[in-house]
C-alpha positions as CSV (number, residue, x, y, z in Angstrom):
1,X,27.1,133.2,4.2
2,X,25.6,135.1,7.4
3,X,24.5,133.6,10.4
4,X,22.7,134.5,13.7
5,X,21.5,132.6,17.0
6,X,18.9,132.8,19.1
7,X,18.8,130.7,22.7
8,X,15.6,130.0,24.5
9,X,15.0,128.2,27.7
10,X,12.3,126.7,27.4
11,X,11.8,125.3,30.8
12,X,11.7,129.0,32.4
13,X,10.1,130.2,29.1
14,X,12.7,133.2,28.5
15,X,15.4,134.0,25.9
16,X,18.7,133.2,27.8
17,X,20.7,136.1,28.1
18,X,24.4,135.7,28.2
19,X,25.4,131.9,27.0
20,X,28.4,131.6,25.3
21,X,28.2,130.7,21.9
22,X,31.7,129.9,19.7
23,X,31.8,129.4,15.6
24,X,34.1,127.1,14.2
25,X,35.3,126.7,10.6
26,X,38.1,124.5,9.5
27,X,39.4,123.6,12.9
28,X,39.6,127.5,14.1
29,X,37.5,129.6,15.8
30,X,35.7,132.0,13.3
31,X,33.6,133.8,15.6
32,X,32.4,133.9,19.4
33,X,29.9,136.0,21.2
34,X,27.5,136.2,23.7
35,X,23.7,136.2,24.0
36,X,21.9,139.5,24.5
37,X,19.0,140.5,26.8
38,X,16.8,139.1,24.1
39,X,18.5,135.6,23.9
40,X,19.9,136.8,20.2
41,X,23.1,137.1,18.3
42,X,22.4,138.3,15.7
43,X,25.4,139.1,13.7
44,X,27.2,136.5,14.4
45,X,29.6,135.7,11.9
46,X,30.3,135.9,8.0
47,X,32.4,133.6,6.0
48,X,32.5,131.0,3.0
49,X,29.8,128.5,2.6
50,X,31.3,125.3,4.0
51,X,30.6,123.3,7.3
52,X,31.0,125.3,10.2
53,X,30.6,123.8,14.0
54,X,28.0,125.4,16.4
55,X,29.3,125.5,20.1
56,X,26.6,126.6,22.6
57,X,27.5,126.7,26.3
58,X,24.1,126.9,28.1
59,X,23.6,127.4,32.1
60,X,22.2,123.2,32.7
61,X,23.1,121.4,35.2
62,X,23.4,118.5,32.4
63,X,24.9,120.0,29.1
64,X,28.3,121.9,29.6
65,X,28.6,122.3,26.0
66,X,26.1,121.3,22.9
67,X,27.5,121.5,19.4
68,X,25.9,121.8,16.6
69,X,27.8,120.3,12.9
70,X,26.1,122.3,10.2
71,X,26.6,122.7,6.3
72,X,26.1,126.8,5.3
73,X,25.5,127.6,1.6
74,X,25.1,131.3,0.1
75,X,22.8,133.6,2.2
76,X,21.6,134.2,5.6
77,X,21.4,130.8,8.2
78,X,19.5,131.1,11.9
79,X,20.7,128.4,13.8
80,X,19.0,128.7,17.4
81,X,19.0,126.3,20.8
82,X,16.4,125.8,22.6
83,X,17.3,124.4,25.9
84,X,16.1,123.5,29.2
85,X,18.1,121.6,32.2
86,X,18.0,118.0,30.8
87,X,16.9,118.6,27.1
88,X,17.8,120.7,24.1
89,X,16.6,121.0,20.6
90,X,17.7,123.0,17.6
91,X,16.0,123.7,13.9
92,X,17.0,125.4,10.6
93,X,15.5,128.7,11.4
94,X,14.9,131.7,9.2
């Protein structure tokens, strides 16, 4: 299993560059990183399938932390945010 993120804020209509973004398997943190110029992590982790927590830390005035519970099989997962200061969203992306 591979995975990479992608945050967007959608009420300035920009990627947001520099959000924390923590990966969590089995109670530990498998992975952290922060979001590039381009929104993007995109080699964020690589591990077991299993279910893995999502913890995004966006710049809202609302939402100090969204997380994200999500079930990884074999292959490559794109789990993005998309955020803006009182609304997120997220999809299985590809």
């Amino acid at each position: 299993m591979t995975l990479s993120t992608h945050v967007l804020d959608t009420e300035r209509g920009v990627p947001a560059a520099g959000v924390r973004v923590e990966l969590w398997h089995d109670g530990a943190l498998a992975a952290s990183g922060v979001t590039d110029s381009d929104g993007r992590i995109r080699d964020f982790g690589a591990g077991e399938p299993g279910t893995y927590r999502v913890a995004f830390y966006p710049p809202s005035p609302f939402f100090r932390r969204v997380e994200l519970e999500v079930e990884l099989g074999e292959g490559h997962f794109h789990v993005p945010l998309l955020f803006s200061s009182y609304g997120c969203a997220s999809y299985r992306g590809s």
